[in-house]
N, C-alpha and C positions, 0 to 999 in steps of 0.2 A: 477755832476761836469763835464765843457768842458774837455774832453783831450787834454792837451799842446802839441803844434804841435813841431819836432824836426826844428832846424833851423843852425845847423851846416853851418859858414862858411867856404868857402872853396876855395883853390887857383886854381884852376885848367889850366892845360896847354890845348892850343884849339884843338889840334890833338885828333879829335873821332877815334877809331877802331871800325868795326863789325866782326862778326863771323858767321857761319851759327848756326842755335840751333833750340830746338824742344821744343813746348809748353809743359809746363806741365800739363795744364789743358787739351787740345784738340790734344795733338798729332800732328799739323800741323806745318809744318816747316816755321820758323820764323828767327827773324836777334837781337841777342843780340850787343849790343853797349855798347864799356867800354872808360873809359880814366882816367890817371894818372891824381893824385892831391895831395895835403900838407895840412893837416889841421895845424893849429896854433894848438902850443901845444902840439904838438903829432907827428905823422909821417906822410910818405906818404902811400898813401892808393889804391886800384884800385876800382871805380865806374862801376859799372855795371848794366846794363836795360834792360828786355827784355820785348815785347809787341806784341802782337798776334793782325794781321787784321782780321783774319778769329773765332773768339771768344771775341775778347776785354781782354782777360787774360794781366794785367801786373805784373813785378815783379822785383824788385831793388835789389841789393846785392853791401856791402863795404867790400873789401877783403884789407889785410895787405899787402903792396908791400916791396919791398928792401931785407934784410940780415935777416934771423933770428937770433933774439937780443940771448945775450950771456945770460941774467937772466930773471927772470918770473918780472911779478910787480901786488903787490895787492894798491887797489885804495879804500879808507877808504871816504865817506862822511856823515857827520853829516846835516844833513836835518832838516831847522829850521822854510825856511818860502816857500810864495810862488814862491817866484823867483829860489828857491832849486829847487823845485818839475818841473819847468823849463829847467832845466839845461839840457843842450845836452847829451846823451850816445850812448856810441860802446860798445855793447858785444858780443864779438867774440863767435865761435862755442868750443874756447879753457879755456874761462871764466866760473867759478865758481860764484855764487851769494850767500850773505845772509845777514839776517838781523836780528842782533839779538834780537831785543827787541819781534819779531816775534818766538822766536826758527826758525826760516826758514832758510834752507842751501839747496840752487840749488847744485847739481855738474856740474860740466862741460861736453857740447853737451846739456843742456835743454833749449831748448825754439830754438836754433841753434844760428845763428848769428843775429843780431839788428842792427838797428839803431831808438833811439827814445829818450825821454827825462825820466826823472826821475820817473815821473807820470808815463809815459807810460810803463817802465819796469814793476812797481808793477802791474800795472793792468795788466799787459799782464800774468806774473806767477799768479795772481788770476786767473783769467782765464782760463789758461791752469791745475791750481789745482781743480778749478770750476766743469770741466767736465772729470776730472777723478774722484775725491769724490760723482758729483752727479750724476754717475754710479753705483757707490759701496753703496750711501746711501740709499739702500730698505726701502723696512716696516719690513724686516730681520736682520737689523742694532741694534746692542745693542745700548742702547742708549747712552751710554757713549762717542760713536764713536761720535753721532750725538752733543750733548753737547760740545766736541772738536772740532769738524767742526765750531758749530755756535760761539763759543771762539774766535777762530782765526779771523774769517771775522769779527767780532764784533773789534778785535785790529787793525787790517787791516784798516778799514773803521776812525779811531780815528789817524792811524800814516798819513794818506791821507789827515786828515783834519784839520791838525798839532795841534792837540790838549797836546801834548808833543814833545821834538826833538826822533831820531829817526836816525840807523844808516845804510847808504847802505855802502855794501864791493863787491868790485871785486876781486878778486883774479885769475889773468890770467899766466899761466906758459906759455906761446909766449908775454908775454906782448901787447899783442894786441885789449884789449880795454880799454875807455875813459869816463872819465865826467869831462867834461868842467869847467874852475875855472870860477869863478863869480867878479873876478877882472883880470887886465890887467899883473900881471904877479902871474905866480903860488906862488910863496914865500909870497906873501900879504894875498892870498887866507886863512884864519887860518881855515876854517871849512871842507879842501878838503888836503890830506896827501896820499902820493903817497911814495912806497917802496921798492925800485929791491930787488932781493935776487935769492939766487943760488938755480937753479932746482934740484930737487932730481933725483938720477939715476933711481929711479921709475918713474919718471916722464918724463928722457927724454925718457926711454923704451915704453911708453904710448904713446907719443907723434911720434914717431919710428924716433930718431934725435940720439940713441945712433950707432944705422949702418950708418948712412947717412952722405955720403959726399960729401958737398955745394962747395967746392974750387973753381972747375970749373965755376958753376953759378953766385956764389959772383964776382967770375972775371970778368967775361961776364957782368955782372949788373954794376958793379964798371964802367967798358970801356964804356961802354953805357950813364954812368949817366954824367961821365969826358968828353965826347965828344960832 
């Protein structure tokens, strides 16, 4: 099956910024270039690029800009056809994943932060479950382990080829990732449900937002955005 490319539209304003920065592949000092944008739908975001002349190493990053939001928000979609498996996503490094018809629950920092479509999320945790399982599956492996391995990717491969519907959840306590509705305003959308709700004190402690104080910042960003 092709992988759906992401195709996020995006408003961007024309002021590039660079930085100085250091490959990660090669160690050689390089120039990351970011610049503010708004996706529809959602919020504004920071774009970030960096790329190596002396290796070819590149590497993209969409970071959350502005206030951090006062609640989390889990993002519920029911996946029916191919235009779903399409659909744009943000998953932040603060997003939670799963899917139930899978027993599958990412926690939150797996896989780090994303940008891709629907498709490309699953395949991407296959993947990265791929070759930690096919480390651990020796010729030492009971076989029961291996029978549950080959279960899964057997469901996997049936919810990809929509052989039944199927549910992706986000669940992000920064509210900071996305999957894109499939009609022009979210409210029409019926197969895409989206939920604020109040972070647990566990959670903002996790997150380290129960010491932290923004006042100053939000000011500065406020004066910046109004001017």
């Amino acid at each position: 099956m092709k992988l759906l490319q992401p195709c996020i539209d995006i408003q961007h304003q024309k002021r590039v910024d660079t930085l100085p920065s250091t490959c990660a592949a090669c160690a050689t000092e390089c120039v990351t270039r970011f610049f503010s944008t708004k996706i529809p739908y959602f919020r504004e975001v920071i774009v970030m690029a960096t790329s190596c002349d002396a290796c070819g190493y590149r590497n993209s990053e969409l970071k959350p800009g502005g206030e951090i939001p006062a609640k989390g928000k889990k993002t519920t979609l029911i996946v029916r056809n191919v235009k779903d498996l399409s659909r744009d996503v943000i998953k932040s490094d603060s997003a939670a994943v799963s899917v139930p018809e899978l027993e599958l629950e990412l926690s939150s920092g797996t896989l780090g932060g994303i940008v891709t479509t629907v498709e490309g999320l699953i395949v991407k945790i296959c993947e990265a479950l791929e070759r930690v399982h096919g480390f651990q599956l020796g010729d030492s492996t009971y076989e029961w382990k291996k029978k549950k391995w080959d279960g899964f990717t057997e469901r996997l491969a049936k919810l990809l080829n929509l052989e039944e519907p199927w549910t992706l959840i986000l669940d992000d306590a920064l509210a900071a990732s996305f999957i894109a509705p499939a009609t022009d305003s979210l409210e029409d959308d019926k197969q895409l449900t989206i939920e604020e709700y109040e972070r647990s004190w566990e959670q903002n402690e996790e997150l380290g937002l129960n010491d932290m104080d923004t006042s100053s910042a939000d000011m500065a960003y406020n004066t910046t955005s109004t001017s």
